[in-house]
N, C-alpha and C positions, 0 to 999 in steps of 0.2 A: 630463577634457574641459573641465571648468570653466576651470581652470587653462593649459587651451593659450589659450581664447578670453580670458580676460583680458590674456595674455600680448598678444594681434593686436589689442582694443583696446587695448590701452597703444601698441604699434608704430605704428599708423595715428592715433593723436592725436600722439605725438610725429612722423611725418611732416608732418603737417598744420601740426604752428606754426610751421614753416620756410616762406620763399619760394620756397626750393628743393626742395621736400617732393617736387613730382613728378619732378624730376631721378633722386631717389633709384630709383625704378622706371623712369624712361625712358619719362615721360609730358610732358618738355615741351613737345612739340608741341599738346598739349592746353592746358595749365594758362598758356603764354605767352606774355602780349600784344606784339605786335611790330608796326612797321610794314618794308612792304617796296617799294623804289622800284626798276622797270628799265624795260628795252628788249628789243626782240627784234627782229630781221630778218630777214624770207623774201624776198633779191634777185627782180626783176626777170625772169620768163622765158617764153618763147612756150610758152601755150595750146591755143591751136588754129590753126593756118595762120598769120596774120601778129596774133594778139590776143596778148597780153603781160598778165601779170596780177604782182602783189609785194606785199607787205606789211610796212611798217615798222608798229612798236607801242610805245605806254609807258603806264606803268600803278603805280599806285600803291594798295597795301591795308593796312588797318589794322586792330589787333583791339584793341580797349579794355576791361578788367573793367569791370561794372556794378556787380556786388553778389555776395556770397558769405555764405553762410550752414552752419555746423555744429551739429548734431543729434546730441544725448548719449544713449541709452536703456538705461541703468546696470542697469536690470531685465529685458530680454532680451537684455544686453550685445551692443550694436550702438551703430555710430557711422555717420553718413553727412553729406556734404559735398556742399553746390548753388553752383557760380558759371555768374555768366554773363557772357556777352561783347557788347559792339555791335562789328559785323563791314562793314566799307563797303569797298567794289573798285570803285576809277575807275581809267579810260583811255581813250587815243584811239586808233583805228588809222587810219593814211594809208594808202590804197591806191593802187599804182605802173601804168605800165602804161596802158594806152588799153582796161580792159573796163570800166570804170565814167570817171564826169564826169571833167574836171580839175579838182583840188581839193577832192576828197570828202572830206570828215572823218566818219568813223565815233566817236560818244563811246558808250564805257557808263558805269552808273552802278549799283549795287545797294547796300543796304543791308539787315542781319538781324539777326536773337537768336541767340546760340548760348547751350546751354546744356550742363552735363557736373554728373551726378550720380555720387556715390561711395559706394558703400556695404560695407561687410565681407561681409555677408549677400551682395546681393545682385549686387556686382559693380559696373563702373563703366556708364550710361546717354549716350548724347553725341546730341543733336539739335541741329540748326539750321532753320530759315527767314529765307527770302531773298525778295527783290522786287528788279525794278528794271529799264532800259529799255536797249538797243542799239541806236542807228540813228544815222544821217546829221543833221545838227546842220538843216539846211534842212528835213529833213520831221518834226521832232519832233511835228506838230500831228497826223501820221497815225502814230506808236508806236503798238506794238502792246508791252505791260508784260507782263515774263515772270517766274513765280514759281519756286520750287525749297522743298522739306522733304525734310530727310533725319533719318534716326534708326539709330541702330547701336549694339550692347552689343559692349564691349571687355573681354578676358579677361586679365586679368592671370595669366601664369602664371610670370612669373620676372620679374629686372633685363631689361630690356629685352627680354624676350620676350613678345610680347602677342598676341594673335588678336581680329580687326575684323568683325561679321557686320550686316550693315542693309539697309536700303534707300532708294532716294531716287525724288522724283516730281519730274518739269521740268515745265513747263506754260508753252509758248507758243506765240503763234498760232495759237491754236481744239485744239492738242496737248498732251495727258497720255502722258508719257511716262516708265514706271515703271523703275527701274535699280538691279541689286540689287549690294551694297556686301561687298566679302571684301574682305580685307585681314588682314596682318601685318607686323611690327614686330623685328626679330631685332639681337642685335652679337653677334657669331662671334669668338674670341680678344682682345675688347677691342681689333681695330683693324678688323674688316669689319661694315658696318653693311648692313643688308638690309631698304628701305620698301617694300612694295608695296601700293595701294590698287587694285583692281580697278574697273571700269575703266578708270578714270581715272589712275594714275600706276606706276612701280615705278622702283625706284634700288641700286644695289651702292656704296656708297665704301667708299676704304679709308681708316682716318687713319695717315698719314704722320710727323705730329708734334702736337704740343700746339697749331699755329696754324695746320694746312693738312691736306685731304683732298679727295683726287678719285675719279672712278670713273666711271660710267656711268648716264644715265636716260633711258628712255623716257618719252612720255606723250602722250594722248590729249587735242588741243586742237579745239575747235566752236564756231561763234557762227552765228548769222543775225541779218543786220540791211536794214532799208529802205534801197535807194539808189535812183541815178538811174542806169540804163546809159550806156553812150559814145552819144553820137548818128551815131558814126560805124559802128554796127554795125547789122546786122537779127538780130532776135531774132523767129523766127515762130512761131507760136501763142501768143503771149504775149498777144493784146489790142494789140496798138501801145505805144508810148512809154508813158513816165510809171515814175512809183517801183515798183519791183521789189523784192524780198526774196532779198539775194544770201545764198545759203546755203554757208559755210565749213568743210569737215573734216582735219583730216591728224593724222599719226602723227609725232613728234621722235625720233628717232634721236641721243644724245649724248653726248661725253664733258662732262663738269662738274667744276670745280676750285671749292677755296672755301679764301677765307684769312682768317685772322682778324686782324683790325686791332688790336683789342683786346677787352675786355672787354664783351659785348655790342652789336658792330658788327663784321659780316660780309659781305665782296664776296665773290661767286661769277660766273661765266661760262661760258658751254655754248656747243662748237662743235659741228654737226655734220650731219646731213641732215633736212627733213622729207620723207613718203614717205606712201604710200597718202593721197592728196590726191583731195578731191572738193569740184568746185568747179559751182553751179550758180546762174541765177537763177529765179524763180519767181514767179506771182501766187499760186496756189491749190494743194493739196498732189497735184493733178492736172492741172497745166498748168506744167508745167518746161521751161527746156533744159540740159543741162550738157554741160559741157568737159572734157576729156582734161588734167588738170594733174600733169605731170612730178616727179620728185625735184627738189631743189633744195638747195640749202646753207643750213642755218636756224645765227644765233647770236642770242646772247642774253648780257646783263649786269645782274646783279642784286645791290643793296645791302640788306641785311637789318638794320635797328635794334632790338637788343632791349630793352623797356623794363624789363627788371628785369636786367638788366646779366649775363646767364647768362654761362658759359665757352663754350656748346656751343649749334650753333646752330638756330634753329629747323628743324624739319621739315617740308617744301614739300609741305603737307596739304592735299588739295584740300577736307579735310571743314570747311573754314573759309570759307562765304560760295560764291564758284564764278567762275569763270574763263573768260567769256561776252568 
């Protein structure tokens, strides 16, 4: 028994002094900082009777190591491994359309600690906290700042087969709002890859070749933020005019390609519908009105920079920071 455990600390230090160390298991989506710059479009389409609502968006996230630290214990032969990340997600959304002003700019902004503990014992630990604001750039003096922690142990039970169990708390606008986190991690014959984070994401590629794979992903996109309505509309039981809290949900439906340019620098692009849309505005969590909003054609363009130069590209993890 001795003899196997010295064998697994020897293995897991010799992973550790590589850069590539979590590649080896099929944890780079944990262990690699990247930054990631796109776009996305949800066209232009009637709402309700003659209101039109759209959404253009770009967004930019980054993950940076802090600090890392390894933990030797040669007398209960265990080794364990602590890094952390600073985690920051900006972006603007223009909203299209006559239901809100002309010329609304929605910015968000968040920043957080991630952190990922690794232990032989005990397995791997992954927590984040997040802060940070969403609104209309004109009513920034009435944000309302919303937080998110999540925390989840990941099971390593093979090369890239992993199991995700946690949970996370969103807190905004007087709201706690608890969300519990499943997920797995699967590659089927070394060319179909299988993500799924519940409830927030899942994806099928297949790889095609050494520089290109596509396939299919859903996911689960949400934000509310303060605006101003159109002044060309009546919104009754709201209190009259003034800043609103326009509340955003829908479902992405898509195919996804991704090509590798080169060595840690990755374009991808997703065509295809959003669907189960819920669009409303609101003062108080009992005084709303909402809209009947249609399927629509959602694309999107996204450039992925790896900064430790991997072959393979990051994994579109929503457990890194959050997507407000």
């Amino acid at each position: 028994m001795k003899k196997i455990s010295y064998s697994l600390l020897f293995v897991f230090l010799f992973l550790l002094s590589f850069k590539s160390h979590s590649q080896n298991i099929g944890l780079g989506f944990l262990f690699r900082p990247n930054i990631t710059l796109g776009t996305a479009i949800v066209p232009t389409q009637n709402v309700e009777d003659s209101l039109k609502f759209g959404m253009n968006r770009f967004y930019a996230n980054l993950v940076v190591p802090l600090s890392g630290k390894l933990k030797l214990d040669l007398k209960n032969i265990n080794a364990s491994f602590t890094q952390h990340f600073l985690t920051i997600n900006t972006g603007l959304r223009l909203p299209q359309g006559n239901l809100v002003e002309d010329n609304t700019k929605i910015y968000n902004f968040s920043a957080g600690i991630t952190g990922i503990h690794a232990n032989i014992r005990s397995g791997i630990w992954f927590y984040t906290v997040n802060g940070g604001i969403v609104q209309d750039v004109q009513k920034l003096n009435e944000s309302s700042p919303f937080f998110t922690a999540a925390g989840a142990y990941i099971r390593v039970k093979g090369i890239y087969k992993h199991n995700i169990y946690g949970v996370a708390l969103l807190y905004q606008y007087e709201r706690f709002l608890p969300v519990p986190i499943l997920g797995i991690n699967r590659r089927y014959n070394k060319k179909w890859f299988l993500e799924l984070l519940l409830p927030a994401q899942g994806a099928m590629r297949y790889q095609f070749s050494k520089s290109f794979k596509a396939g299919l992903l859903v996911g689960l996109g949400s934000f509310r933020a303060g605006v101003n309505p159109s002044t060309n509309i009546v919104l009754p039981n709201l209190g009259g005019k003034g800043n609103l809290n326009l509340d955003y949900t829908s479902i992405k439906i898509t195919s996804v390609a991704e090509l590798k340019i080169k060595n840690g620098v990755f374009l991808s692009s997703e065509l295809g519908i959003s669907t189960a849309r819920s669009l409303s505005f609101l003062r108080t969590s009992d005084n709303e009105i909402s809209f009947g909003a249609s399927t629509v054609p959602y694309g999107a363009i996204n450039l992925h920079i790896d900064l430790q130069k991997s072959k393979t590209s990051p994994i579109s993890s929503r457990l890194f920071g959050n997507d407000f």
